[in-house]
N, C-alpha and C positions, 0 to 999 in steps of 0.2 A: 504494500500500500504506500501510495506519494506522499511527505509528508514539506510544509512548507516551514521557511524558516522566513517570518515579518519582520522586519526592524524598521521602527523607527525612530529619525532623527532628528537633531537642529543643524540647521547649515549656519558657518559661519557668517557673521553679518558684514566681513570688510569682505571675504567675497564677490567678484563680478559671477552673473549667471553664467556666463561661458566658462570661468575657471571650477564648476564645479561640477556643468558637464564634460568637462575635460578629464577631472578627476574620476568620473565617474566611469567613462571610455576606458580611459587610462590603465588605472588602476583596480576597480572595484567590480567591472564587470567582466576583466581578466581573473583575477582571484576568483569570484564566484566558480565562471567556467572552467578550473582548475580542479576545483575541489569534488572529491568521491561522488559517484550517483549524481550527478549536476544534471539536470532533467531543461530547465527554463527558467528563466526569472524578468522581472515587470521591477521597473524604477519610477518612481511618479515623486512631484513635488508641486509647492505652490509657494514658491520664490520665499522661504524660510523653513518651512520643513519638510523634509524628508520622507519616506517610506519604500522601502524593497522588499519583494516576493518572489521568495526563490524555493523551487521543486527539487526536492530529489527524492530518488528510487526511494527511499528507507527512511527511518525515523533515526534509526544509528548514525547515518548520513549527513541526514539536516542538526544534530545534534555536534557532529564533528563541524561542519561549518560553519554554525551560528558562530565557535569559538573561533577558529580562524578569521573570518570577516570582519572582524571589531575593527570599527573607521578606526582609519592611520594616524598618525601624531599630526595634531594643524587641520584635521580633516573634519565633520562633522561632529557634534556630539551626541553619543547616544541614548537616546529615552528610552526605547525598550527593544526588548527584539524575545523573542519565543519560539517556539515549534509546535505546527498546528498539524493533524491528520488532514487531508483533503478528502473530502465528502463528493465533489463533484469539481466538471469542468462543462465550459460550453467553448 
C-alpha cells in the first residue's frame, strides 16, 4: 500500500519566488526522487508557505524519507511533515 509523506513549511521571507523555485528544482525535488520507493510527488505554495506530497511504495519508505528531506540549512522552515496511508487517487 502507497503511503505519503506531507510536509509542510515556511518559506523564507528575504527570498525572491524564483530562488525558491530554484531551490526547489535544484535540490529538493532531486532528493525526493533519490530516495527508496519514490512513486510521485506534488509541491504547491502561496508565496509564504509551503506544502509537499510525496508517494512511495511503503510506509517503511515514506518513513525513511520524511527523515532524509528535512529542508537544508537557509532553506524553508518546517511546521510539520507526517506519513499518511493513501486511501485513493484520481
Amino acid at each position: 500500500m502507497d503511503h505519503a509523506v506531507v510536509m509542510k513549511v515556511k518559506l523564507p521571507e528575504a527570498d525572491t519566488p524564483d530562488a525558491g523555485i530554484t531551490m526547489l528544482r535544484e535540490i529538493v525535488i532531486p532528493l525526493a526522487k533519490s530516495q527508496s520507493g519514490f512513486k510521485s510527488g506534488k509541491w504547491m505554495h502561496d508565496g509564504l508557505d509551503g506544502m509537499g506530497v510525496i508517494v512511495f511504495d511503503s510506509a517503511d519508505n515514506a518513513a525513511a524519507a520524511m527523515e532524509a528531506m528535512k529542508p537544508p540549512t537557509g532553506g524553508p522552515q518546517l511546521v510539520s511533515t507526517a506519513v499518511y496511508e493513501v486511501s485513493g487517487e484520481a
